[in-house]
N, C-alpha and C positions, 0 to 999 in steps of 0.2 A: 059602654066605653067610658074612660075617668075621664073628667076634663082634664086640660091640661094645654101644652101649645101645641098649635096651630100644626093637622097635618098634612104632608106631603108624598105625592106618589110618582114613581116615574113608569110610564105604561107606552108602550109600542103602539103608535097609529095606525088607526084601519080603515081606512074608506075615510079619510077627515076628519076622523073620530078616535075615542076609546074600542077598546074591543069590547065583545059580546058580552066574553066572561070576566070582566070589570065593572060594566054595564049591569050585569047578574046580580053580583056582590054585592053592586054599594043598593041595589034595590031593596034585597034580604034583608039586608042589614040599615033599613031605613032608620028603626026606632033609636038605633046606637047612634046613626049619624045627623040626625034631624038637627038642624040650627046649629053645625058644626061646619066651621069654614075649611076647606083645604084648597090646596093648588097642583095641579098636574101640570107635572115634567112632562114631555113628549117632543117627538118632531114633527108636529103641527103646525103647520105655518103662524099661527097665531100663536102661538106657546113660545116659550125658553127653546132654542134652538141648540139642543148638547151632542157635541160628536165624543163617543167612545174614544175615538181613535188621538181628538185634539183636546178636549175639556178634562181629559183625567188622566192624572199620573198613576204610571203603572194597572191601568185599567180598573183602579177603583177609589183611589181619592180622586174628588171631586178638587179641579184648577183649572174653570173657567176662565177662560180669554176673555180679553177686554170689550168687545164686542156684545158677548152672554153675558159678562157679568154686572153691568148695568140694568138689563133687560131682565135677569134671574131680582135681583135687589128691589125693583120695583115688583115684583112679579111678589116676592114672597114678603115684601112689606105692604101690600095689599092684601094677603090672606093673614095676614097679623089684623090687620084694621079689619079685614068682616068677622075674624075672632070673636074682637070685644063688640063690636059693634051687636056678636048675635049671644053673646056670655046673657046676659039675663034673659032670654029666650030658652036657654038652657036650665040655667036656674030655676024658673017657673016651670019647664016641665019635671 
């Protein structure tokens, strides 16, 4: 996978968690994601909290409420900061 910025994924909670077959994936796909920061979207209590129904216009742009979008801001200017923070960890492999 090229470097580049920071990814993000939005995945259906399951049991408190990811699903299986996300779980699966990013295992496979360890040596692509090694020392790559990303952040998961979900409705996990601990996560960005996005409702379909109220966070997006017409069901697919993204217009977070004032509420998420505080909490998405810090969320995804945190997986900017372990970015860089893991970029030459990347570089050396």
């Amino acid at each position: 996978m090229p470097d580049g910025p920071p990814r993000r994924m939005v995945t259906p909670e399951h049991h408190h968690s990811t699903s299986g077959v996300l779980k699966n994936a990013i295992d496979y796909l360890f040596a692509e994601w090694n020392h790559k920061a990303f952040g998961i979207v979900s409705y996990v209590r601990t996560n960005v909290a996005l409702s379909l129904f109220t966070d997006f216009q017409d069901f697919s742009e993204l217009a977070a409420g004032d509420r998420q979008a505080a909490t998405l801001a810090t969320m995804l200017d945190e997986v900017v900061a372990w970015s860089r923070a893991l970029a030459p960890l990347r570089q050396a492999a």
